[in-house]
N, C-alpha and C positions, 0 to 999 in steps of 0.2 A: 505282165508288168507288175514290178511290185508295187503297192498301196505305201510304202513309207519313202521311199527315194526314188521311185518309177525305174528303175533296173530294168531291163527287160530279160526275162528268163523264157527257156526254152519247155523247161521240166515243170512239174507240181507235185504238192506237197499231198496233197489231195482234192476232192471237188465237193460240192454242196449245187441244190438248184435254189436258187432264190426268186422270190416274186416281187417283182416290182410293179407300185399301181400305176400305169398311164391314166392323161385328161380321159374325164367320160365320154361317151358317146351319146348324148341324150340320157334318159335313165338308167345305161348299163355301165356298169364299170369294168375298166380295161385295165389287165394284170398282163405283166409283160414275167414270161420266167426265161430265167437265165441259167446255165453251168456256168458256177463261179470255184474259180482254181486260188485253193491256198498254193504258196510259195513261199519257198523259204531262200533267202535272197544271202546270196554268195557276198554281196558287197558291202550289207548294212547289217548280216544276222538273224531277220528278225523273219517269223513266220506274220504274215500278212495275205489278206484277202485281195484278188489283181483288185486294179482301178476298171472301173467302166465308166467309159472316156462320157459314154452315153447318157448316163445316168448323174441326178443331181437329187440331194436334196430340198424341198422346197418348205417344208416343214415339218417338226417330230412331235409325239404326241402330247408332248411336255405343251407344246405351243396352243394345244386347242383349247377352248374353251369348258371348263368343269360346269357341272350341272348340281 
């Protein structure tokens, strides 16, 4: 699926594994890794990372607090 117009494609452009952090468990932190497929999207042009429907943003690091 593309990441700029949700197209759905069948092909990729290429792949990357990416880690994403899940809630903790107690003291352990839980990293979620993924195959994530560039595409390059027949309808809009654009190379884009698919969407993971799954996956949200909840904060970037801009937002944390400096020491």
């Amino acid at each position: 699926m593309c990441g700029c117009c949700g197209a759905v494609h069948r092909s990729h452009y290429d792949k990357k594994e990416q880690q994403t952090r899940d809630l903790s468990c107690g003291d352990a932190r839980i990293y979620l890794e993924a195959e994530v497929r560039r595409v390059k999207c027949k309808k809009c042009g654009t190379v884009k990372r698919e969407k993971l429907p799954w996956r949200r943003i909840l904060f970037t690091r801009s937002d944390l607090p400096t020491m």
